[in-house]
N, C-alpha and C positions, 0 to 999 in steps of 0.2 A: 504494500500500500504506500502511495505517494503522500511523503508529510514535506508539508515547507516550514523549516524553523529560522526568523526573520527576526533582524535586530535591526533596531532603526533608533534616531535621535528624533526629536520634535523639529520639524522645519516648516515654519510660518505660510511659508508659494505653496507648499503640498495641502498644508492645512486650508487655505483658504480656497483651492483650487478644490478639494473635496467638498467643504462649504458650499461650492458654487454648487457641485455637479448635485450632489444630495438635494440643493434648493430647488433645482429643475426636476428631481424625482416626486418631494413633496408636494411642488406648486404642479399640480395637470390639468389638463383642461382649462375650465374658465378659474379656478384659483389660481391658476398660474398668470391670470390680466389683475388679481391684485395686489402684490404688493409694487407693482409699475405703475398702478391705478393711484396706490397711497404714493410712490415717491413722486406722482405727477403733481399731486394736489398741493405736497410741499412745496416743488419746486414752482408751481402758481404763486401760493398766498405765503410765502416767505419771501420772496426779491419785492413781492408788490410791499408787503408790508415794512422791507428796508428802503423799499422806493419810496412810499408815503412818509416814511421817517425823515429822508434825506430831504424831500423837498419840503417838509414843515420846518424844517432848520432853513433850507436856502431860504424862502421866500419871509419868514423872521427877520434873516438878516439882510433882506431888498436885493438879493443877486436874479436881475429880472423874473421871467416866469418859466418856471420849472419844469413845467407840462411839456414846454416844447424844445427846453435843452440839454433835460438832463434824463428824458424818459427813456433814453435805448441805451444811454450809457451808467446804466445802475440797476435796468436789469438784468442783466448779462451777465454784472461781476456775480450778484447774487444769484442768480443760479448756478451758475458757474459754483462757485463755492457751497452750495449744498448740495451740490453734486462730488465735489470734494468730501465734504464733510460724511458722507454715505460709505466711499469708499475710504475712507481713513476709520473710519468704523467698525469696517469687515477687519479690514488690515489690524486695527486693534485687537478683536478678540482672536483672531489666528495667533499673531504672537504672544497673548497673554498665555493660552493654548500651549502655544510652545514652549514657554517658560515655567511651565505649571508642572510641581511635581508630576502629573500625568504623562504629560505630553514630553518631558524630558528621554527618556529611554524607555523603550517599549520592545517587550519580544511577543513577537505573534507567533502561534504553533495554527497551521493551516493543516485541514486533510479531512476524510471524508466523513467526520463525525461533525466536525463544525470549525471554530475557530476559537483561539485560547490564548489570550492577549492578559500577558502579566508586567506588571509595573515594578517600582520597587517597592511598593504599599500593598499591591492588593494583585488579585487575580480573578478576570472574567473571563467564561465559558460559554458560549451561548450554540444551539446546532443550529444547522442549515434552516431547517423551518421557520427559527426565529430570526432569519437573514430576508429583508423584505426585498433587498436587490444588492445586485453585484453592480458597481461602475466604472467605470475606466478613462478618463481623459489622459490627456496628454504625458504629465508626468505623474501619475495617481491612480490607484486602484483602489476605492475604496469599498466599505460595506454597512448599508444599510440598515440601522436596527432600531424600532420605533423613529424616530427624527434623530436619530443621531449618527453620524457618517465614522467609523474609523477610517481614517486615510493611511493609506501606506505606500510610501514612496515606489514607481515602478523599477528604479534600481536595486530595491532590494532583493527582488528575485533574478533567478542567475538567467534565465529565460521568460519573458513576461507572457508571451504569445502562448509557448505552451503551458505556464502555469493558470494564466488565464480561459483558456479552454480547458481546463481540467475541474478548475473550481467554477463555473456557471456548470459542467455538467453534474459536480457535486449538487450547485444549490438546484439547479433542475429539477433532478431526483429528488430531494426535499419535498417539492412541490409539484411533485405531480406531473412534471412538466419535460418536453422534450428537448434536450440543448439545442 
């Protein structure tokens, strides 16, 4: 029987790159138009709201009428920057993530009973059944279990292609299902 035993450190790109790809498993269908629904609504009534700020200061201080000189150059910066601010966000809790006792060192033992990811604190076990999907992007394999993605770098395995077909026909079988 094929076991993978994988030691990895916490790294921030992998974690938030899992983040992503889990987000896109969570969000389907028409839940996946809201949280782009909520970040629209911010990024509306946040610049209007810094825009109405800036020109009840301009027009206070008499620098003509604000409506017509300063309304494309103040919303811009402002969305612009809560558009920063979203992604410095993510980027935040991936590397807290990665700093975190947890996320520091991590061994994962992969094979056809499930997967078995020990820290230096604790140890979870969980089988395929309770794996609600397998993901893969670019540099990231990760796994599924309620909302929560463990990422694991794809360097860690010595060949990802064949490790990767092996483990979707693990969780397959889980699930009833044909790889």
């Amino acid at each position: 029987m094929t076991q993978y035993n994988l030691t990895y450190g916490g790294d921030p790109k992998i974690i938030k790159e899992g983040m992503a790809k889990g987000g896109q498993l969570i969000f389907t269908g028409f839940a996946r138009a809201l949280p782009h629904l909520s970040s629209m609504v911010q990024y509306f009534f946040a610049p209007i709201g810094g825009m109405m700020t800036i020109f009840a200061i301009l027009f206070a201080l008499g620098v003509g009428d604000p409506f017509q000189s300063w309304l494309a150059l103040t919303v811009m910066p402002f969305a612009l920057a809560f558009l920063l601010l979203g992604y410095a966000i993510y980027s935040k809790m991936a590397v807290f993530s990665a700093r975190s006792s947890f996320g520091q060192s991590s061994a994962l033992t992969i094979d056809a009973s499930g997967l078995v990811l020990t820290t230096e604190h604790s140890t979870w076990t969980t089988g395929w059944a309770d794996v609600e999907a397998v993901t893969r992007s670019k540099n990231t394999v990760g796994f599924l279990i309620s909302a929560i993605v463990i990422p694991v770098p794809a360097t860690a395995f010595d060949d990802i292609d064949q490790a990767e077909a092996e483990i979707r026909e693990w969780w397959a079988a889980a699930h009833g299902a044909s790889s």
